[in-house]
N, C-alpha and C positions, 0 to 999 in steps of 0.2 A: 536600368537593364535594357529599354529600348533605346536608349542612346548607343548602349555598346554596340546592341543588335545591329545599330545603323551603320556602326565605323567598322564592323566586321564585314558585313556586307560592301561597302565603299572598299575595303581592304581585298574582298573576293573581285569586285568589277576591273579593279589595278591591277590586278596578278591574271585575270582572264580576261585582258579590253583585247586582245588580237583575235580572241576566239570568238567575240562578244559581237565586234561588230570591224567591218574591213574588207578588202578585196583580194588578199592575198591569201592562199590555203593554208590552214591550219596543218595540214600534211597531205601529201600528193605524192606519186609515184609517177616519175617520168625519167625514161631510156631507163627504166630497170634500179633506180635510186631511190629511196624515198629523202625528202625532203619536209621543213617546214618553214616555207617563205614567210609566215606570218610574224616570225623572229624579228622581220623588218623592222615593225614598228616600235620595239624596243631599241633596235642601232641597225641605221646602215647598214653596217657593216658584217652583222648577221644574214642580210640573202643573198643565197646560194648565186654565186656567180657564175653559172652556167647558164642562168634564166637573163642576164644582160646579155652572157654570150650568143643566145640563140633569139636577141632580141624582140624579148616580150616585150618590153617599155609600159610595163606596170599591169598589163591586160592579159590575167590568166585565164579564165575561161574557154576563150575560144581559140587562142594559141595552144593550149595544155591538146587539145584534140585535134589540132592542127599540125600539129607538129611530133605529136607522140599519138598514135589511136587507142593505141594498149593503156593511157594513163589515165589516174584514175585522182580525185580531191578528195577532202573533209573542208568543208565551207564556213566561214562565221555563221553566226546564226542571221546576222543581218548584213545583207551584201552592200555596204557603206563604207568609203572611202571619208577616215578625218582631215584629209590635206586637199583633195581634190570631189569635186562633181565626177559622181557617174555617168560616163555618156550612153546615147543612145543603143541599144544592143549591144553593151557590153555583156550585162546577162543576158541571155538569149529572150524575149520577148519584151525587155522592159525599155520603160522610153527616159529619155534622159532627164536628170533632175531640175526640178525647176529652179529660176532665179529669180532674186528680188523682192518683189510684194507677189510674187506666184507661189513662193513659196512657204505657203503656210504650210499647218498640219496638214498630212493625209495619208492615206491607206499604207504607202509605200514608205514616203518620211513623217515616222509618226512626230517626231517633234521639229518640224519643217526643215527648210532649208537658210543660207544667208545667202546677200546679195551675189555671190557667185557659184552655187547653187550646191554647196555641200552641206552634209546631210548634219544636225544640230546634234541626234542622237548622236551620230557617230563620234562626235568635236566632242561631247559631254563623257563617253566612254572613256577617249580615251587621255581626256582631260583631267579625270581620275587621279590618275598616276600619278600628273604631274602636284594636283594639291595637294598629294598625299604623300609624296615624295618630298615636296617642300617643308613641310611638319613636320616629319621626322628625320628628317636630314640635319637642316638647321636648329631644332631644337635638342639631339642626338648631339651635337656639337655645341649649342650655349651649356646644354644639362652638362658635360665634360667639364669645360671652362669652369662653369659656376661651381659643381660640388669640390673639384681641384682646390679654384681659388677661397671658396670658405673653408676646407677644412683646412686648409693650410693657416689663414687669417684664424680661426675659431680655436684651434689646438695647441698653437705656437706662440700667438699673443704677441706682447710685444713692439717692437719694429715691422715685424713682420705683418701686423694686423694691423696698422697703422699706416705701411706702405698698399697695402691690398686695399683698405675701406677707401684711398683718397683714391684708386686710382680706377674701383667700382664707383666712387661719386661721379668724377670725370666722364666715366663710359655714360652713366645713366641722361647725363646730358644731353648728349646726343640721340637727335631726333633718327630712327632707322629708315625711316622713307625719304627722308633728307640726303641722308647718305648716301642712300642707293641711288639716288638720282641723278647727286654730286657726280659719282662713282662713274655711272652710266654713259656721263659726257667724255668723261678722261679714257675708258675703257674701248678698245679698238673693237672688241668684237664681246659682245657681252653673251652670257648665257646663266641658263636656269641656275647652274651648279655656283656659280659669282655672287650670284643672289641669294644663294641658299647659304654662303660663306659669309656673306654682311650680314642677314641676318641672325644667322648665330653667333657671330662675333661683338653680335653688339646687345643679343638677348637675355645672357646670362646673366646681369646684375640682381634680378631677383632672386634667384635661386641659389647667388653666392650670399646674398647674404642671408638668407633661412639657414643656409645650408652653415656659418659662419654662427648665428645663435643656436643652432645646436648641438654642434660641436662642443661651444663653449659650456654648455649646462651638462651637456654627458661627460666631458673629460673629466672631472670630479666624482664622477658615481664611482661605486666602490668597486664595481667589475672591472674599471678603468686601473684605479687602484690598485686591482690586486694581481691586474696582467705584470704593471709596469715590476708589482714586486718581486714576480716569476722572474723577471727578466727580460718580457720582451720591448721591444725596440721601438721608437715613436711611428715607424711607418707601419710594421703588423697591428698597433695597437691602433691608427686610422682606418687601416682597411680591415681587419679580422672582428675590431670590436666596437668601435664607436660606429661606423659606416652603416653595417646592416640596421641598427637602430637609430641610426637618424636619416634616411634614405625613404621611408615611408612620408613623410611631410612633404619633403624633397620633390614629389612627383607630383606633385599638387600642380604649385607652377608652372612644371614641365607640360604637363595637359592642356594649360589653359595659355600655354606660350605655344604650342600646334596650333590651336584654333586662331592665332594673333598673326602668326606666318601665314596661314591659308589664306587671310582677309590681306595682309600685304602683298601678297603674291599677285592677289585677285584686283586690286589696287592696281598695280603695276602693269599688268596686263590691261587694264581697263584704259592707262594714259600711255598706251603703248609702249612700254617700259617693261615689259614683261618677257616670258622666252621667246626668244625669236623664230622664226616659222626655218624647217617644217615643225609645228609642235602644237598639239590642242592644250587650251586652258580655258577656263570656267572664264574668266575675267577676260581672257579675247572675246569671246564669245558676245560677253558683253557690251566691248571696244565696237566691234561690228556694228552691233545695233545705231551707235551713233551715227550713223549716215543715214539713215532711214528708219527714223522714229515709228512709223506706220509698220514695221515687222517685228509686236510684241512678242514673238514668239524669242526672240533672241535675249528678251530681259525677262520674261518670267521665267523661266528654266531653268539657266544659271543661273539666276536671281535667285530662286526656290532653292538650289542644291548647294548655294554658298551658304544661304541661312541654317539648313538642317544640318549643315557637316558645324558650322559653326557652335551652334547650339549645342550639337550633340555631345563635342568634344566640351563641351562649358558645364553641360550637365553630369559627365564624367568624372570634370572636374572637380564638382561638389559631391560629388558620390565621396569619388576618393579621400578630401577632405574629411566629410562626414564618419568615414568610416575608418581613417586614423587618427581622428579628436575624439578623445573620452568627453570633453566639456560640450561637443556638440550632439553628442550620443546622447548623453545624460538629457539636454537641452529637450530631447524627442519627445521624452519617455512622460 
């Protein structure tokens, strides 16, 4: 239950890192419109184009009353930019971020700065998204793949489960961090969502074949049975009656194939291979530090937050287990 606590929480900091922490208002009122530039940080392509028009160049605070008196902000809570250093007076008193080995902890960057002096906190908020997007993206897409191709293998039997298991052996051979590497050289412009498509395309072999032995011990029960003698059809009787009870196992897997993506991700990122800027990730984060081993700040942190997101989802994983095995139940007691 503390492990959910943690992934629900990581789940709250992705869906609020623009409110969290940033330089852009959460909503503002300027010439009479409100507005929410903070949209930015999720795409481009969400801020208001009237703020390039009337050239802010990224610096709302002192343009916002510059240029409108009557407007008015809602601020992140932590005035930190994930892409860029805060310069000097951009918020009105504050002095600009430090860089390098200046930037350890302190008052202002509570979990320091990197060697070009943006803020660690901010990089970690809104690096969030990105490991949590990664996990359920690509895993959202092997769990597809794999429960498709076992029940189709598990129910049909056959040729059919004989062209599927040779062609899940095949997949399982391949290394996925291999791949993507491969991938990465041939690939003109690579991005998160490429990554998140290799590895779910190459994830699923575990969960097609759980999904494949249980298919095959339910098609025989007698509720299977007694559909097919109603009348209905091999695909209602996949989805309406074998699925929901063999889909509990099923997610087992899927949980502890999140926490497998998060560490490739973070991988990737760590050998520069990971999403390309502008974009915060735990495992950049990391990547940084290599240049100046002397600013620990940059590997405990991410370091810390790969481990608990990792774990948490691993501990999940045995929940979930635990608690759709009668044999491991019993095992407790």
């Amino acid at each position: 239950m503390a492990a959910l606590l943690f992934i629900l929480f990581l789940v709250t900091v992705a869906i609020f890192s623009p409110a969290i922490a940033g330089t852009k208002p959460v909503l503002c009122r300027y010439k009479g419109h409100l507005y929410a530039p903070c949209l930015a940080y999720f795409s481009r392509g969400l801020e208001p184009a009237i703020f390039a028009t009337d050239r802010f160049r990224g610096t709302y605070p002192l343009n916002l009353k510059a240029k409108d008196p009557d407007s008015w902000a809602i601020w992140p809570l932590i005035f930190q930019d994930p892409y860029r250093a805060v310069r000097e007076n951009e918020w009105p008193g504050r002095p600009a971020n430090p860089s390098k080995d200046e930037g350890r902890p302190n008052a202002i960057n509570l979990l320091g700065t990197d060697q070009y002096g943006v803020d660690v906190l901010a990089k970690m908020v809104h690096g969030t998204t990105v490991a949590l997007l990664v996990g359920f993206v690509s895993m959202g897409l092997a769990g597809t793949i794999g429960i498709v191709a076992g029940a189709l293998s598990g129910y049909c039997g056959g040729w059919v489960d004989m062209l599927l298991s040779r062609i899940t052996e095949v997949v399982m051979c391949v290394p996925t961090l291999v791949l993507i590497l491969a991938l990465v050289a041939f690939v003109e412009k690579p991005t998160i969502w490429k990554t998140m498509a290799i590895i779910g395309a190459t994830g699923w072999t575990g969960i097609a074949r759980l999904a494949r032995g249980e298919f095959m011990r339910l098609r025989s029960s007698e509720f299977v049975l007694a559909a097919r003698a109603a009348g209905a059809g091999p695909l209602r009787i996949m989805l309406r009656h074998i699925l929901p009870n063999a889909l509990a196992p099923v997610l087992v897997p899927i949980t502890f194939g999140i926490a497998s993506a998060i560490l490739i991700e973070s991988s990737l990122s760590f050998l520069g291979f990971g999403s390309p800027p502008p974009s915060a990730s735990w495992g950049g984060v990391l990547n940084d530090a290599r240049s100046n081993l002397a600013m620990w700040w940059l590997v405990v942190f991410p370091g810390t937050a790969i481990f608990l997101t990792v774990l948490s989802y691993n501990l999940l994983g045995e929940g979930l287990q635990e608690a759709t095995d009668p044999r491991l139940r019993e095992s407790r007691k």
